[in-house]
LOTORNU-853033 format. One record per residue (C-alpha): residue number from 1; x, y, z; residue in one letter. Coordinates in nm, 2 decimals, padded with zeros to 4 digits. Layout:
N
[node NUM, [X, Y, Z], a];
...
//
This chain:
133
[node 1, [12.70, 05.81, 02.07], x];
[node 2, [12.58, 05.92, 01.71], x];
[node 3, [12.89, 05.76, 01.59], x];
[node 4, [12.85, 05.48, 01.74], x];
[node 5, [12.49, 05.45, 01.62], x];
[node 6, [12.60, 05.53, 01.27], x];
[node 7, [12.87, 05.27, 01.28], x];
[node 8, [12.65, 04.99, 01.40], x];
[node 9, [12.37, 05.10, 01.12], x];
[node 10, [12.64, 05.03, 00.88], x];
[node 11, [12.73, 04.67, 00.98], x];
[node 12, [12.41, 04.58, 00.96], x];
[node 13, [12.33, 04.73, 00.64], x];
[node 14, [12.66, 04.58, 00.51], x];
[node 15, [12.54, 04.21, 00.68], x];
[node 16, [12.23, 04.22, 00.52], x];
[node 17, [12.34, 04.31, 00.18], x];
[node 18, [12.60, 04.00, 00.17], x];
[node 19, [12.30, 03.79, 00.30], x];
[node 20, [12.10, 03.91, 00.01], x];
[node 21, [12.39, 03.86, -00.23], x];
[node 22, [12.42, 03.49, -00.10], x];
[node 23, [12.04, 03.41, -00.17], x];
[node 24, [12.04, 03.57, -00.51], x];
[node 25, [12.34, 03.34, -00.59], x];
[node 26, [12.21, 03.05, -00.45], x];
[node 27, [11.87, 03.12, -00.63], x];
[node 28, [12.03, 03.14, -00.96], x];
[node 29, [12.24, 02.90, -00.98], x];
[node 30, [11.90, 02.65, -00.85], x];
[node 31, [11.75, 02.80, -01.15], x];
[node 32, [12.03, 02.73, -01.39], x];
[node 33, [12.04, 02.37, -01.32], x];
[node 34, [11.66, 02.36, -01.30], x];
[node 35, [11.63, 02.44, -01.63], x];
[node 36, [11.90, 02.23, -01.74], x];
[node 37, [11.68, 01.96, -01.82], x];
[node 38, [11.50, 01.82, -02.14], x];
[node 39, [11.26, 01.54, -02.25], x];
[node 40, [11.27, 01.28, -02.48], x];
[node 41, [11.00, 01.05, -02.55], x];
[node 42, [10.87, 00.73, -02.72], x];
[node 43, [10.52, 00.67, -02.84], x];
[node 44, [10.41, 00.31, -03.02], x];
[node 45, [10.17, 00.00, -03.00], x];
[node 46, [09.98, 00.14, -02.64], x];
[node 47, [10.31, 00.25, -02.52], x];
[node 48, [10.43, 00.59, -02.41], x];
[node 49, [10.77, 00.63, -02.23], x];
[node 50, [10.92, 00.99, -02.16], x];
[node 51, [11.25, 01.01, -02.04], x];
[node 52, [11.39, 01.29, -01.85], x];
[node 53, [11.73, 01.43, -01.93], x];
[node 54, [11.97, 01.59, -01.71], x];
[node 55, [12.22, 01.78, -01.83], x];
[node 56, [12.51, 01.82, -01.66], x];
[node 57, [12.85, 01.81, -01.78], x];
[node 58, [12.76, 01.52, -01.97], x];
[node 59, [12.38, 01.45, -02.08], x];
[node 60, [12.24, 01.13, -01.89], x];
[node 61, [11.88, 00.97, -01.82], x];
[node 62, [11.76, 01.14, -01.50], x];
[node 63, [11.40, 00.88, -01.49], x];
[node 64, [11.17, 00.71, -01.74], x];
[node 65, [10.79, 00.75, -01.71], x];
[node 66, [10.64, 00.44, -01.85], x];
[node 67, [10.25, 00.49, -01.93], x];
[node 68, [10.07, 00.22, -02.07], x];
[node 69, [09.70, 00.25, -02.30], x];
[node 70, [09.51, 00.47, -02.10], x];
[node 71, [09.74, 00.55, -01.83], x];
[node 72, [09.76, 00.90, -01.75], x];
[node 73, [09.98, 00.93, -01.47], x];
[node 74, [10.22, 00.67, -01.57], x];
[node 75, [10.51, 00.47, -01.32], x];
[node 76, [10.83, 00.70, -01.28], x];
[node 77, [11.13, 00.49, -01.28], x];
[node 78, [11.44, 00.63, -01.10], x];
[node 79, [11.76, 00.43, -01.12], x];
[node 80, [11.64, 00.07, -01.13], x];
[node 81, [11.72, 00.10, -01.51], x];
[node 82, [12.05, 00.05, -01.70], x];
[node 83, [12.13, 00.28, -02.01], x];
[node 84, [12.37, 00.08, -02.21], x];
[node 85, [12.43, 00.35, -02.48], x];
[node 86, [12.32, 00.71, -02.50], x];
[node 87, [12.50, 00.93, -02.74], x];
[node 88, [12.23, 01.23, -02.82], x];
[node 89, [12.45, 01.38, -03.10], x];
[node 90, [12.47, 01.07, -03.27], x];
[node 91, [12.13, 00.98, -03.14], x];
[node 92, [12.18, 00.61, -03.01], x];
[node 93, [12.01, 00.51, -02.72], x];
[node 94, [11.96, 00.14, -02.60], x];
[node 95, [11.81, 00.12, -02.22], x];
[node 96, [11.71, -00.18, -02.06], x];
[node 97, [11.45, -00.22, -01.70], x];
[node 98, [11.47, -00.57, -01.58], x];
[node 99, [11.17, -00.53, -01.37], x];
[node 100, [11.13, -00.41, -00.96], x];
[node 101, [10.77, -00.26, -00.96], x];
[node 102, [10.52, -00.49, -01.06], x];
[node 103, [10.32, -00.19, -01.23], x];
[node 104, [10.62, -00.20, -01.49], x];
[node 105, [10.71, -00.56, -01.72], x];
[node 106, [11.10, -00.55, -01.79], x];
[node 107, [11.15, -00.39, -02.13], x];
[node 108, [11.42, -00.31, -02.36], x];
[node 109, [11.42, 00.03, -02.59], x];
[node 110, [11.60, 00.05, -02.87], x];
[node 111, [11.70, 00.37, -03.06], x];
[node 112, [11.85, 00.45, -03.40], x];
[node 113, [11.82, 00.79, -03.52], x];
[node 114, [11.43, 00.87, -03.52], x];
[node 115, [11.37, 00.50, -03.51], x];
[node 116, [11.31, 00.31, -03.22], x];
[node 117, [11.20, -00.05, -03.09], x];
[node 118, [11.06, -00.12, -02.72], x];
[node 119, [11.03, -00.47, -02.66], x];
[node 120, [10.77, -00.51, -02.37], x];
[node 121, [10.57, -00.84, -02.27], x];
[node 122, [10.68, -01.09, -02.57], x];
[node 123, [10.66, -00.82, -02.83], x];
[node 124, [10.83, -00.58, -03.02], x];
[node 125, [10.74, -00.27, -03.13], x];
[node 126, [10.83, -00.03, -03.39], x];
[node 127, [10.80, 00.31, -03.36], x];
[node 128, [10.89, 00.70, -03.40], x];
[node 129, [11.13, 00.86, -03.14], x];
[node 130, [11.12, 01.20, -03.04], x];
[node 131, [11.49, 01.38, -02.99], x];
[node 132, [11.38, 01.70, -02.84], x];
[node 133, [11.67, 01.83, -02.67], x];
//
């Protein structure tokens, strides 16, 4: 009977350290790509768009946050934009939001080294860009 308590004691001992083991794993590896974003962000003429950047295998824009003068919260804009070019080592970037939420107007942002240009609402504007990934 001792034995057979002893036995039993061990299984689950043995069951709950490989459940353990699983969650640990799963919990780092949610942590790893969790952290495996960055930001990058423009700032010009009343204008502030922060784009996410998820980096997987290959770095791509994960949403744009488009705030206008005095906008706090901003409009987050998941996949109802098109990134034409994005090349963070040569830092190029050229995206382009035709429009979908009537918060947002369609713009265009242009990026050339440290340089951008976000046309929005009939103008263009020139300003810094932030590359901080």
């Amino acid at each position: 009977m001792a034995g057979r308590v002893c036995k039993r004691a061990g299984q689950e001992a043995a069951l709950f350290l490989t459940r353990k083991h699983l969650w640990i794993t799963a919990i780092a590896t949610f942590c790893l790509a969790a952290h495996a974003t960055s930001s990058l962000s423009f700032d010009g003429g009343g204008y502030v768009l922060d784009l996410e950047i998820g980096d997987t295998d290959r770095p791509v824009v994960a949403s744009v946050t488009f705030h206008r003068l005095g906008d706090a919260q901003g409009v987050v804009l998941r996949g109802n934009f098109r990134v034409q070019a994005f090349d963070p080592r040569r830092q190029e970037l050229v995206l382009v939001y035709g429009g979908g939420d009537g918060r947002v107007e369609p713009f265009t942002l242009t990026v050339h080294g440290s340089r951008a240009s976000l046309e929005v609402a009939g103008r263009r504007i020139q300003a810094p860009f932030r590359w901080a990934m």
